[in-house]
Every structure is written in C-alpha cells, then in structure tokens.
Biopython code that builds the backbone (N, CA, C, O; Angstrom):
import numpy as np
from Bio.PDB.StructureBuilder import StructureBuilder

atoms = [
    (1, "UNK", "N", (20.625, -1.445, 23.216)),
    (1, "UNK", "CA", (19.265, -1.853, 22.949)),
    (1, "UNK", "C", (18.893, -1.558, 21.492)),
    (1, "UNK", "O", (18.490, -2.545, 20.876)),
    (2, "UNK", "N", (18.928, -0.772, 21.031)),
    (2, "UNK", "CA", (19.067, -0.090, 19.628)),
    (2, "UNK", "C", (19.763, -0.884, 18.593)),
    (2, "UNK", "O", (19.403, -1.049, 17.428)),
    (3, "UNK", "N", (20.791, -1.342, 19.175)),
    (3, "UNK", "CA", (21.672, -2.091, 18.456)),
    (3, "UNK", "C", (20.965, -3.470, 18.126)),
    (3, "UNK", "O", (21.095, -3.889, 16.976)),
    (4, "UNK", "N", (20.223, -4.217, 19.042)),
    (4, "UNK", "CA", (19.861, -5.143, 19.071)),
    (4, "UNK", "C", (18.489, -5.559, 18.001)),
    (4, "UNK", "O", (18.175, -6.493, 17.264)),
    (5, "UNK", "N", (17.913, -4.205, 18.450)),
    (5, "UNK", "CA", (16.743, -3.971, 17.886)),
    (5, "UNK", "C", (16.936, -4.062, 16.169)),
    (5, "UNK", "O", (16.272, -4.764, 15.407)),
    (6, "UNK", "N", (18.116, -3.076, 15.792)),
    (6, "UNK", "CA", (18.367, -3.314, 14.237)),
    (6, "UNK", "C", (18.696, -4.327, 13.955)),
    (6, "UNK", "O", (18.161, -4.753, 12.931)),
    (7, "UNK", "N", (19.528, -5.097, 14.525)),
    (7, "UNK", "CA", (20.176, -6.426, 14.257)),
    (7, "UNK", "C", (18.574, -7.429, 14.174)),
    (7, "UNK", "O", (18.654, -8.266, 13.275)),
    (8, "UNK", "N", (17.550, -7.457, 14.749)),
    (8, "UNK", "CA", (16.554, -7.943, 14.342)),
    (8, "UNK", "C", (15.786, -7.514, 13.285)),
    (8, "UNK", "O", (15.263, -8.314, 12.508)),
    (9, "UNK", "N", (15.677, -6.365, 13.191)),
    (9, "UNK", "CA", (15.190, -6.127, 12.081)),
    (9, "UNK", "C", (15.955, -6.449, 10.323)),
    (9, "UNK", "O", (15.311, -6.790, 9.332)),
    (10, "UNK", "N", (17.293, -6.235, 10.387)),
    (10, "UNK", "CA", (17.789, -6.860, 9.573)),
    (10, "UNK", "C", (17.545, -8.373, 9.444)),
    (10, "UNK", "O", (17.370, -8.756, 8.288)),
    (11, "UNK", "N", (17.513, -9.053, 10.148)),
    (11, "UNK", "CA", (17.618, -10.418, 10.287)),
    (11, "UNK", "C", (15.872, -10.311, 9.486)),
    (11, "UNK", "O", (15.672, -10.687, 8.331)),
    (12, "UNK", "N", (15.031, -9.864, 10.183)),
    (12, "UNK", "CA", (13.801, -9.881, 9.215)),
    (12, "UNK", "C", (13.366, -9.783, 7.825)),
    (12, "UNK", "O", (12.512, -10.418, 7.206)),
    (13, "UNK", "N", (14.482, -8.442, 7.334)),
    (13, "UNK", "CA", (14.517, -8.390, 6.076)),
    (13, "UNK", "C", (15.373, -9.227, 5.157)),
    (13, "UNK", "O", (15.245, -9.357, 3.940)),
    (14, "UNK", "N", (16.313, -9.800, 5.998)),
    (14, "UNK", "CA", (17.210, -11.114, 5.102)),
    (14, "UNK", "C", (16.283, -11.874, 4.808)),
    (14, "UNK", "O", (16.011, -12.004, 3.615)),
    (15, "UNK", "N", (15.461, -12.661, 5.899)),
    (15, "UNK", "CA", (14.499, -13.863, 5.245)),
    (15, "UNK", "C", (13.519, -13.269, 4.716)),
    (15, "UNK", "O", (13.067, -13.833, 3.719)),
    (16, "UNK", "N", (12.932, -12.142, 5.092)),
    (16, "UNK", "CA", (11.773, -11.990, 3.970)),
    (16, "UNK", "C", (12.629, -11.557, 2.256)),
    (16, "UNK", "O", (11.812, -11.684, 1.343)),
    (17, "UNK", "N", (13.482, -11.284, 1.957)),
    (17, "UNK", "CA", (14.097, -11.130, 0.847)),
    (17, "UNK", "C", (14.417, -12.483, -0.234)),
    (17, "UNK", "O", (14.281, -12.565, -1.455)),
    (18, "UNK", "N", (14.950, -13.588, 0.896)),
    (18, "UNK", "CA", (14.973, -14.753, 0.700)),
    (18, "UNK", "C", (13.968, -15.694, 0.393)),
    (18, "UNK", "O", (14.175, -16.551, -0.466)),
    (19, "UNK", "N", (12.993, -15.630, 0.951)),
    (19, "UNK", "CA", (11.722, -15.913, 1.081)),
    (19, "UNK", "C", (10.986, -15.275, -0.267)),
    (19, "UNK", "O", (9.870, -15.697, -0.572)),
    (20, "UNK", "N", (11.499, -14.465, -0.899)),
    (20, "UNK", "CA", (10.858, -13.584, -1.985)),
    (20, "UNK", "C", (11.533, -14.074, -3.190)),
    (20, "UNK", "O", (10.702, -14.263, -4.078)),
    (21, "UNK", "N", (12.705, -14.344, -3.545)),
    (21, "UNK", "CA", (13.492, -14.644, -3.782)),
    (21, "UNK", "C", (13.868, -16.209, -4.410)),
    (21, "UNK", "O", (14.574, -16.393, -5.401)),
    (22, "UNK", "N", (13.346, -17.075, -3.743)),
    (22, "UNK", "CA", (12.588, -18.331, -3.436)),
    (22, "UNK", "C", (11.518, -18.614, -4.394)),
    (22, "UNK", "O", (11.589, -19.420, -5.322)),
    (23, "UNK", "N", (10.465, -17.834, -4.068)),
    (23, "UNK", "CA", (8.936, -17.967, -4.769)),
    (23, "UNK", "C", (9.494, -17.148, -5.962)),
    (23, "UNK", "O", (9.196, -17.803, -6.961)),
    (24, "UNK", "N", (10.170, -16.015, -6.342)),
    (24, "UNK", "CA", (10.565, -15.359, -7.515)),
    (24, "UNK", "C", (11.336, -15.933, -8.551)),
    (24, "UNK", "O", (11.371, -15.437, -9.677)),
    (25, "UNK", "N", (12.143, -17.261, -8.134)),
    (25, "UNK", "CA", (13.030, -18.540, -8.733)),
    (25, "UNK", "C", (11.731, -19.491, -9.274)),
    (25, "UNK", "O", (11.521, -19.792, -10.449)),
    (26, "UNK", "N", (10.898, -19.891, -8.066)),
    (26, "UNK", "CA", (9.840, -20.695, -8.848)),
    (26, "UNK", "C", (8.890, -20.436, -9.338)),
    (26, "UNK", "O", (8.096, -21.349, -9.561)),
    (27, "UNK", "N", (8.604, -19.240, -9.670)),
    (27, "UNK", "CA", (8.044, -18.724, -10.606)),
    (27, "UNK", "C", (8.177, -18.804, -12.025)),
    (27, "UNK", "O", (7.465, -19.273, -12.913)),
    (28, "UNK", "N", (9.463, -18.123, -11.995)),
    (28, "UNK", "CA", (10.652, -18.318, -12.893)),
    (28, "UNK", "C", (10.348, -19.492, -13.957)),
    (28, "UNK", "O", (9.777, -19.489, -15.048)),
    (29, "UNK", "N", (10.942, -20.460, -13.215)),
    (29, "UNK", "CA", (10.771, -21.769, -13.512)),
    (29, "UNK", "C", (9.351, -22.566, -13.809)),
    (29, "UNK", "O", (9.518, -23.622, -14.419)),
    (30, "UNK", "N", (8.262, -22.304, -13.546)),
    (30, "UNK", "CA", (6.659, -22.459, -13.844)),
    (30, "UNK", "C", (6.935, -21.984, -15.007)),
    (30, "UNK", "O", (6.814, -22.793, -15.927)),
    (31, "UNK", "N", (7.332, -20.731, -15.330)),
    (31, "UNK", "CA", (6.693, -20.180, -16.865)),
    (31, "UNK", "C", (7.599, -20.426, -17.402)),
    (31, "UNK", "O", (7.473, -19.710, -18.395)),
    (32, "UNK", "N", (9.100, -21.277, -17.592)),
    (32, "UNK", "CA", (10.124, -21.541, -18.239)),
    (32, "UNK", "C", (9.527, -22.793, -18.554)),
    (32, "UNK", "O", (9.860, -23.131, -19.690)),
    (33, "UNK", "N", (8.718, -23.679, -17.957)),
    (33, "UNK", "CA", (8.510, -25.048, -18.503)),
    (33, "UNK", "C", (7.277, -24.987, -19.230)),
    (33, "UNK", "O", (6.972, -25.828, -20.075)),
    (34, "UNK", "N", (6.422, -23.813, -18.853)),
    (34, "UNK", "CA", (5.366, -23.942, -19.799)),
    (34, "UNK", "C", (5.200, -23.258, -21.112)),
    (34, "UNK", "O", (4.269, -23.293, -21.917)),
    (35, "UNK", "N", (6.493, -22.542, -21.126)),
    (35, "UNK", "CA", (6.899, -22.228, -22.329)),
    (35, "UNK", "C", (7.475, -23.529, -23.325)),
    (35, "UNK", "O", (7.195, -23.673, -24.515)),
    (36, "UNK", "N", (8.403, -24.477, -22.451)),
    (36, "UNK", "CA", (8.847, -25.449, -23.206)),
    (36, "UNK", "C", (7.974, -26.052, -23.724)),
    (36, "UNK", "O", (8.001, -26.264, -24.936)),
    (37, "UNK", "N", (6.938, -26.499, -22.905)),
    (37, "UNK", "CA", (5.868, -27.206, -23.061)),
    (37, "UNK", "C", (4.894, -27.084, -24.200)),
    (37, "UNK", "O", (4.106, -27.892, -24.692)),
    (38, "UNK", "N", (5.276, -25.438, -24.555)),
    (38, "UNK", "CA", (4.070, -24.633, -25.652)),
    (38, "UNK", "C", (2.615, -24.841, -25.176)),
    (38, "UNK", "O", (1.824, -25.537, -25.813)),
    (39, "UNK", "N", (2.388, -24.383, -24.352)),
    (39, "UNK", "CA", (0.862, -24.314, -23.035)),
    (39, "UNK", "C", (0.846, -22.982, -22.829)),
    (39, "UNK", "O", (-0.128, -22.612, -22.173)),
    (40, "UNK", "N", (2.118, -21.540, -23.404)),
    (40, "UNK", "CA", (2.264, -20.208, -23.150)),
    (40, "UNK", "C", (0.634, -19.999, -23.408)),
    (40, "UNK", "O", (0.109, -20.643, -24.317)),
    (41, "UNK", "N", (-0.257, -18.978, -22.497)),
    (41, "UNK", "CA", (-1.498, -18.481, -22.587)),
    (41, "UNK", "C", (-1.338, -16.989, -22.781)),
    (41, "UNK", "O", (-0.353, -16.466, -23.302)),
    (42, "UNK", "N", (-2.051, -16.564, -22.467)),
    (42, "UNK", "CA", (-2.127, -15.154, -22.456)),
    (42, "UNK", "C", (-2.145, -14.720, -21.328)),
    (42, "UNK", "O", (-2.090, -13.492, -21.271)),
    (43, "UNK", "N", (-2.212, -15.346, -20.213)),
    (43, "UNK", "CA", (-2.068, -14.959, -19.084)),
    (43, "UNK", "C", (-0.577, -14.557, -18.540)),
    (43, "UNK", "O", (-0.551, -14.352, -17.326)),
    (44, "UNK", "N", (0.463, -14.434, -19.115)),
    (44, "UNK", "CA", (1.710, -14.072, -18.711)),
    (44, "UNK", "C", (1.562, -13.306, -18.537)),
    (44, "UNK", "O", (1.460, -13.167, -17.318)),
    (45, "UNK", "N", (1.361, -11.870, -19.396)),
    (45, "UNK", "CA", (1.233, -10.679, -19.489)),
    (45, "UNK", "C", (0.564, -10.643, -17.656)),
    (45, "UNK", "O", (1.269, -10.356, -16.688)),
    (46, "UNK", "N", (-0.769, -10.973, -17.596)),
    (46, "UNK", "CA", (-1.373, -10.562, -15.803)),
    (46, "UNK", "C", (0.000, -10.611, -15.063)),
    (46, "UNK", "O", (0.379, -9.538, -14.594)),
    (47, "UNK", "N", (0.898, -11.839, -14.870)),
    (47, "UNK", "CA", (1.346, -12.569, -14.133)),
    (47, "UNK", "C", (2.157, -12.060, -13.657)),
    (47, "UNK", "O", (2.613, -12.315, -12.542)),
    (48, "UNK", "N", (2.786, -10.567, -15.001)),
    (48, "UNK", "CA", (4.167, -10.501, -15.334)),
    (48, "UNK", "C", (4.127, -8.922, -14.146)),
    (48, "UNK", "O", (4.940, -8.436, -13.361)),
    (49, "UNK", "N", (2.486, -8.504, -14.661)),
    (49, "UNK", "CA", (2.060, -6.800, -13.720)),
    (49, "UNK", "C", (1.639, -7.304, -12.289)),
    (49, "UNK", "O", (1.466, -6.481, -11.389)),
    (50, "UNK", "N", (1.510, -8.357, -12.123)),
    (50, "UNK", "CA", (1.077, -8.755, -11.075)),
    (50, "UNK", "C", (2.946, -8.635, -9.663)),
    (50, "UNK", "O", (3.068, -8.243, -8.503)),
    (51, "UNK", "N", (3.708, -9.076, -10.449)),
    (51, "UNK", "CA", (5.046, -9.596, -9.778)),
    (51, "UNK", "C", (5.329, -7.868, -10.117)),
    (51, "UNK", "O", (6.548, -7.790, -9.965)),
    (52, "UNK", "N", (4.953, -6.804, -10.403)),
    (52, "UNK", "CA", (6.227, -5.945, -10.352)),
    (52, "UNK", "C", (5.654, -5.105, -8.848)),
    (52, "UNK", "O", (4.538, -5.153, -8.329)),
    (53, "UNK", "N", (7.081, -4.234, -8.350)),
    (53, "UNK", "CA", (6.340, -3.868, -7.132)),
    (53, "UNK", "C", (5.580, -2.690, -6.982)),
    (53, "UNK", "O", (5.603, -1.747, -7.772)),
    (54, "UNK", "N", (4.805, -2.774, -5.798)),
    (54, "UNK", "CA", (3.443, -1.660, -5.799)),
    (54, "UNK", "C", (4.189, -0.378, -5.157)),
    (54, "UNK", "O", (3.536, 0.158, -4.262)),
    (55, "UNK", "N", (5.540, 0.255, -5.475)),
    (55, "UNK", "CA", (5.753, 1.409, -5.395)),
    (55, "UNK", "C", (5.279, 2.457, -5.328)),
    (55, "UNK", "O", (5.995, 3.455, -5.255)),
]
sb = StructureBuilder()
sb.init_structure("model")
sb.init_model(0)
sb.init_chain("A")
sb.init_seg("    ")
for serial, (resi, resn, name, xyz) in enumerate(atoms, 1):
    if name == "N":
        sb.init_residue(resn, " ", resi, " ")
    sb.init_atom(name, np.array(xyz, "f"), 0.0, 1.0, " ", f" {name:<3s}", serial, name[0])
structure = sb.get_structure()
C-alpha cells in the first residue's frame, strides 16, 4: 500500500515539474523575442524576482 501510495506521489511530482518546466521554456521564449524585438521594459527585473522560488 505504501508502495503504491509513493508511486503516486511521484507520478505527481513528475507532471507538476513538467508542467513547470513547460511554462519556464515559454517564458523563456516571451522575453527572448522581446528582446529581439527591442520592446525590453523595465519590467524584467519584476518578472525575473517574481520566477525565483519562495524558499
């Protein structure tokens, strides 16, 4: 039972990692094109304390 129980819980933390992971790629990629773009604001800096984790 125990066994089972971890095996779900892992399985939880794979997709939520993935899932994080995901949105952390397109993120990525938002501020890589609006850099190309030269549209950079000052808002990176929020964006950048916003994404680190609440440890």
């Amino acid at each position: 039972m125990a066994d089972v129980k971890s095996q779900e819980k892992a399985d939880r933390l794979k997709a939520a990692l993935k899932e994080n992971l995901k949105r952390r790629k397109a993120q990525a990629r938002g501020r890589q094109a609006a850099r190309a773009s030269g549209t950079e604001g000052g808002s990176s800096s929020v964006s950048t304390e916003r994404d680190k984790p609440s440890d």
